[in-house]
C-alpha positions in Angstrom: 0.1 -6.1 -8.7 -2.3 -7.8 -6.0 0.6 -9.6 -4.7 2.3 -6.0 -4.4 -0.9 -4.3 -2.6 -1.1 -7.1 -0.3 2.8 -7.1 1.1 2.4 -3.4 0.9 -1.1 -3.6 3.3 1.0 -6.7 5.6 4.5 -4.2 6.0 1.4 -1.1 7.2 -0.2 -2.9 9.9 3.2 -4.7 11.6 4.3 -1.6 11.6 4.8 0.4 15.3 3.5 3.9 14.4 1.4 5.5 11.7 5.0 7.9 10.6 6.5 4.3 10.1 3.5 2.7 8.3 3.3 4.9 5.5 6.9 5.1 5.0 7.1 1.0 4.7 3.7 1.1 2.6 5.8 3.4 0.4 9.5 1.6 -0.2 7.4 -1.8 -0.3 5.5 -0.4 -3.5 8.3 1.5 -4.8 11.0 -1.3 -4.5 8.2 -4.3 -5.6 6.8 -1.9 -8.6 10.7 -1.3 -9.5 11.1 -5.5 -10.0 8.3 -5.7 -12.0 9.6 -3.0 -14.5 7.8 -0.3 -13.3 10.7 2.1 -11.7 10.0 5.3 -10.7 6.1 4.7 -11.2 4.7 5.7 -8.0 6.4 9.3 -8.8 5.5 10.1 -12.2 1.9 9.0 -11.4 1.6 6.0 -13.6 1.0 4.2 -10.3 -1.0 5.6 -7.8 -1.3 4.1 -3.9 -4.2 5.1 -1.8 -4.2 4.0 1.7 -7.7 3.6 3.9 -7.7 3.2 7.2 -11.0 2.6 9.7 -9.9 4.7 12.8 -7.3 7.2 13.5 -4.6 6.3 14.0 -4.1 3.7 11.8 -2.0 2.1 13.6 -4.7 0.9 16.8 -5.8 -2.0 17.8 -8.6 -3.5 15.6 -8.5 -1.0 12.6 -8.9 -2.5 9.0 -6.3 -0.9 7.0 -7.0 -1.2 3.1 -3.7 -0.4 0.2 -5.6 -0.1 -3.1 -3.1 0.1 -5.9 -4.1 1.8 -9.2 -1.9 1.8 -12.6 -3.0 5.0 -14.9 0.0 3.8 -17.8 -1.6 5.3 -21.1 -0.1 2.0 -22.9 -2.1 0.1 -21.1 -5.4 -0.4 -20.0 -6.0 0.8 -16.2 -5.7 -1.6 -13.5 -6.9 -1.5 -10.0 -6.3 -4.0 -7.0 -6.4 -3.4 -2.9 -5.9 -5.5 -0.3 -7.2 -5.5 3.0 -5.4 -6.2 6.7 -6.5 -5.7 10.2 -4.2 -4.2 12.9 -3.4 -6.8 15.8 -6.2 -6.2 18.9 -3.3 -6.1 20.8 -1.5 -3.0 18.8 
């Protein structure tokens, strides 16, 4: 799962635009939580992504983006892990 949240934070911040950013935060989850036998988590609710970001937009130079990834599965106890990136100064 940290592995996960961290790709998932690296795909948000190379990303061109906010609209893009969240979209690649999102398939990056959905596809990595699929090969860890978790398909269809992210839209029953079992896992939950929050994203974080320091300035608006996310995407601008400087801003510490931060993907925290929380699993609410009642057959298992909950687990939360977030990575943390930084957008290039040169966004």
């Amino acid at each position: 799962m940290r592995t996960l949240a961290r790709e998932a934070t690296r795909g948000f911040v190379t990303s061109a635009n906010d609209e893009i950013a969240f979209g690649v935060a999102f398939q990056i989850v959905s596809k990595g939580a699929s090969l860890l036998g978790f398909e269809g988590s992210l839209e029953s609710g079992e896992l939950e992504m929050t994203i974080e970001c320091s300035a608006r937009p996310c995407i601008s130079p400087e801003t510490t983006v931060r993907i925290t990834l929380t699993q609410n599965a009642q057959t298992h106890p909950k687990i939360k892990v977030s990575a943390i990136e930084y957008v290039s100064p040169w966004a």
